[in-house]
N, C-alpha and C positions, 0 to 999 in steps of 0.2 A: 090582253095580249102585249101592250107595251110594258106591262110589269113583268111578264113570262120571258121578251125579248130583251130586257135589261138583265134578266137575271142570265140568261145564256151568254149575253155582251160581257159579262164579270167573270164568270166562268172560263172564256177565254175562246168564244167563238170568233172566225175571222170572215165568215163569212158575210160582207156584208146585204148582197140581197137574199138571205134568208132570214136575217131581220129585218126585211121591208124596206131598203135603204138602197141609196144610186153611190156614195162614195160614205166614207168614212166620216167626214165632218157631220153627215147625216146626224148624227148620234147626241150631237154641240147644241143647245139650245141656242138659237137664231134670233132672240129676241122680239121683242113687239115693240106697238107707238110708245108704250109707258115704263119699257123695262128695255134695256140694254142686253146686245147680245153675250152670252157667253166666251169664256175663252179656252175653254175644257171641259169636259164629260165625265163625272165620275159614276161610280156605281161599288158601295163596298157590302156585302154578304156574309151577317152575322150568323154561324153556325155553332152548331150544340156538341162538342164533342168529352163528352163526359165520358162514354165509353170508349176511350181511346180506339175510334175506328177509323181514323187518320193518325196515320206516325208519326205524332207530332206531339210534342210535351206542353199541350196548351190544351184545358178544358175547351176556351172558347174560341172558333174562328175567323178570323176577320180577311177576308179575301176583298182582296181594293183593286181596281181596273182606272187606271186614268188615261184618257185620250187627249191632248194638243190639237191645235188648230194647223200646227206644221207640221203634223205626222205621227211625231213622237210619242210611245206609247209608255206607261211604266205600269208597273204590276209590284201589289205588296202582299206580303202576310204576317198581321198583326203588326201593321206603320213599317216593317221592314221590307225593303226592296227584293225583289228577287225576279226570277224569269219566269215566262209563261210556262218553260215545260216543267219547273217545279208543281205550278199548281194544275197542271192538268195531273202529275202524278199522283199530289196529295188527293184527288178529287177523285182518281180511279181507285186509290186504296179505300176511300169511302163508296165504294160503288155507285159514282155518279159523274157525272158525263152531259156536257152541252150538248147533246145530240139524242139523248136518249129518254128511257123513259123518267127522268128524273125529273124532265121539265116538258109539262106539257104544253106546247101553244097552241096558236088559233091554227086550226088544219093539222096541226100533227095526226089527231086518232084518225083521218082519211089518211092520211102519208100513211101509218102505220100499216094499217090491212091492205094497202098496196104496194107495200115496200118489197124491193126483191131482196132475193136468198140471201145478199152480201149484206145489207143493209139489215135485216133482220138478227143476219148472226153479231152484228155490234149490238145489237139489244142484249141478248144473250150471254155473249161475253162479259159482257158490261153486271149483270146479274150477279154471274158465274164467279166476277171479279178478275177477271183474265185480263182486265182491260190494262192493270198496272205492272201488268207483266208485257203486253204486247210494248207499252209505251217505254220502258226500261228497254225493251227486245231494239223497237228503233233508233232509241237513243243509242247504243251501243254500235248498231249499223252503221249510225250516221260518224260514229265518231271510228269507227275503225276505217269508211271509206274516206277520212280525210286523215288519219295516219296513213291509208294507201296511196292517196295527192301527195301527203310530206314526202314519204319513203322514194315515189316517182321522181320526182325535185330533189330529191336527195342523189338519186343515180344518177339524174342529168347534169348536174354539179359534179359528181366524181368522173363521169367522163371527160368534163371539160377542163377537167385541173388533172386529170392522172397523164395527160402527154407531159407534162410539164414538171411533173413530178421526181422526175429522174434527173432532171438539171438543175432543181431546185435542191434536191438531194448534196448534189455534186457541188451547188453554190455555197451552203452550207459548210460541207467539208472543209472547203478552200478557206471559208472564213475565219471557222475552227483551228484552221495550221494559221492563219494569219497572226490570231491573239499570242501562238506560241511563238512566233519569228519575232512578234513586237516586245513579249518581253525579252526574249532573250538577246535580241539589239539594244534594249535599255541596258542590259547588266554589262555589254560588252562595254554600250559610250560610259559606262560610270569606270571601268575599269582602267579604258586609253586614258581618260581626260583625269583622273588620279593618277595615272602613273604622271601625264605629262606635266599635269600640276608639279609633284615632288621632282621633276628635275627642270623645269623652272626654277622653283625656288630655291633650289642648290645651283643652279645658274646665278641670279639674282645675287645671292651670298657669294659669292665668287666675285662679282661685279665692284660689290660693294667695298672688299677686301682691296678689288686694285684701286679705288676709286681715291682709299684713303693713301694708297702709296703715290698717283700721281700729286694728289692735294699736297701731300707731306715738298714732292720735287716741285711743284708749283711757289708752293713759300720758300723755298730754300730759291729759286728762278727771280722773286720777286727781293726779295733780299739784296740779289746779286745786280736786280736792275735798278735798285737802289744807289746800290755804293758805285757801279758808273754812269747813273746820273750826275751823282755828287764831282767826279773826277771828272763827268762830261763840262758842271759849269764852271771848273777851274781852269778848264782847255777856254773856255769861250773866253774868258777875262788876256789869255795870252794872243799871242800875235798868232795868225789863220797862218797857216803852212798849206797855201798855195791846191792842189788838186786834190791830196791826198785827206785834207779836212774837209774839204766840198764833199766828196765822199761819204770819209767815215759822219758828215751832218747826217749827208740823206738815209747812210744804213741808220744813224740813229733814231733818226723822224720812222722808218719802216717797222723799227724794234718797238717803240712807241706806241704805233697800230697795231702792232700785233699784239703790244699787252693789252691794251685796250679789247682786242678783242678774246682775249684769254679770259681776260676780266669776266666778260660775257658769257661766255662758253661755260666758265667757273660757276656760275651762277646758274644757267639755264640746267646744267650736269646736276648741281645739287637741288635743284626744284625738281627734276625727274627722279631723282633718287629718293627724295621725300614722299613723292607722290608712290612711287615702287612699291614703299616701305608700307602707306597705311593702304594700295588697294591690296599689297601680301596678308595683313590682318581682316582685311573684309574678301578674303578669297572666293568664297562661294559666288558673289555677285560681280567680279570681275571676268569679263571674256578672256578667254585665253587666248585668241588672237592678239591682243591689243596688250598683252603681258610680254610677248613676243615682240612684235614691233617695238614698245618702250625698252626693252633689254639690247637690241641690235641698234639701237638709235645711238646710247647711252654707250654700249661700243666702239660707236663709229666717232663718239666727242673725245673716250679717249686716246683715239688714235689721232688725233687731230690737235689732241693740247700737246701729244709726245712729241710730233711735228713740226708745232710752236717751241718748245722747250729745247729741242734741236737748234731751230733757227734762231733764237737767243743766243744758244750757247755760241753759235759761229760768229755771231755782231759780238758777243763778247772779247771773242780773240779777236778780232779785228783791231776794236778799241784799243783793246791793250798793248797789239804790235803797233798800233801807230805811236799810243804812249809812249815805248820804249824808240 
């Protein structure tokens, strides 16, 4: 009986008290005083299949059942892994079946002459070979009733996202015209900020043109406050004339300061104009705001030396009427 009930337990019986057992582990050798308990259950089922009466491209069959002490069950055919309902199917195309007359156990032939209608007709079946059709037949059940689960889950998901669908839709659109706005605002800013480039730098050149015509009346200014410095120290060597030397001293000391800071200004003019000159060669990496601010800067210096150049020229006559 325990050879009959191992070969059902390989077979792929789940029942466990109808192999005489209270749970699963049953099956586990429990060990003795002299021998250590088991930690799995096997049982493999060497078959004869020479007349290919299993579908299966292997003369010999090797049906392996292994049980864990934690549940876990695995099932092979010929060392390869597979599922239980594989070898129940291989098992009904051989017409044979844990349940049936294939394996007799202890009390089967009493179960049998009292089995009822339904029980008898798996005998039958099982004979008839209908059994590897019924198992195919459920398999297919089982799998269409859980494409019917997916399918359900599937509409309950399209209801919960179709309200939403329609603003999603509309989000989309808007996005869509956004990628157009964004290029087409890039091509406008490469357009302004070219054009405004090219008349910067025709500004710039412009700048530059008067820059050289102040420089030119700057040395011609500097010249000129040369030769009456020269005539100023031949007045000091003579006798002071009274208010009108006190005077034309201090405009001279103010002409003084002012070149001085001509000087400056001359200097600060031509370092912004250098610097103009190489961020106008590295253009791309120069802001055009800050191209703008250094040109109206650079404006306002030479409004400011024309100013100075002015104010010279009136100390000049000065000096000169008191000379005469």
């Amino acid at each position: 009986s325990n050879i009959a009930d191992a070969i059902r337990w390989a077979m792929g019986e789940q029942s466990i008290k109808l192999l005489r057992g209270k749970k699963s582990e049953d099956v586990i050798f429990s060990g003795t005083p002299k021998r250590s308990r088991s930690g799995f259950a096997e049982v493999s089922l060497y078959l004869n299949n020479e007349d290919q009466q299993a579908d299966i491209d292997y003369t010999e069959l090797v049906i392996t059942r292994r049980l864990y002490r934690d549940g876990n069950t695995e099932y092979f055919i010929n060392k390869n892994k597979t599922r239980l309902s594989d070898i129940q199917l291989l098992l009904a195309q051989a017409n044979m079946g844990q349940r049936t007359y294939s394996v007799i156990g202890q009390g089967m032939v009493d179960h049998i002459l009292v089995a009822s209608p339904q029980e008898r007709k798996e005998f039958f079946d099982e004979a008839a070979g209908v059994k590897q059709y019924q198992i195919k037949r459920q398999s297919a059940v089982n799998k269409l009733e859980n494409s019917r689960d997916n399918l359900n889950q599937a509409l309950v998901v399209i209801q919960e996202i179709e309200p939403r669908l329609r603003s999603l839709t509309r989000l989309a659109k808007r996005l869509e015209r956004r990628e157009e706005v964004e290029v087409q605002l890039r091509d406008l800013q490469k357009k302004y900020y070219g054009t405004l480039w090219k008349d910067l730098s025709e500004k710039l050149v412009i700048q530059q043109k008067n820059f050289g015509t102040i420089d030119k009346e700057l040395g011609e200014a500097k010249k000129r406050h040369d030769e009456l410095q020269s005539e100023f120290g031949k007045m000091e060597k003579e006798e002071p004339r009274g208010d009108i030397f006190a005077k034309m001293q201090a405009d001279f000391q103010k002409l003084m300061n002012q070149k001085s800071i001509l000087k400056e200004r001359q200097f600060n003019v031509q370092r912004k104009i250098e610097l103009a000159s190489i961020k106008e060669k590295k253009a791309p990496a120069v802001p055009i705001p800050t191209i703008v601010a250094e040109l109206e800067e650079i404006s306002s210096l030479q409004d400011e030396i024309l100013e100075m150049l002015n104010a010279g020229r009136e100390a000049k006559d000065k000096i000169e009427n008191v000379s005469l």
